[in-house]
C-alpha angles and dihedrals in degrees: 000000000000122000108207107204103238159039122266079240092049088047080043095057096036088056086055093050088056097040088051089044089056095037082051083051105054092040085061095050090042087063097042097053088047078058096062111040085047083056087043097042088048096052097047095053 
């Protein structure tokens, strides 16, 4: 017999952890990479 540690709700509220912790992460890349073309875009013109 195998005893998984954790509810369905626990497993529920850990894959929305996740899903916030990637969406954080490509927020943050998508500002980084705004960053960079507005400095590119500011030098080249």
């Amino acid at each position: 017999m195998v005893i998984t540690g954790g509810s369905d709700e626990d497993r529920g509220q850990e894959r929305e952890s996740k899903e916030e912790s990637v969406l954080a992460m490509l927020g943050i890349i998508g500002t980084i990479l705004n960053l960079v073309v507005i400095i590119f875009v500011y030098i080249y013109t």
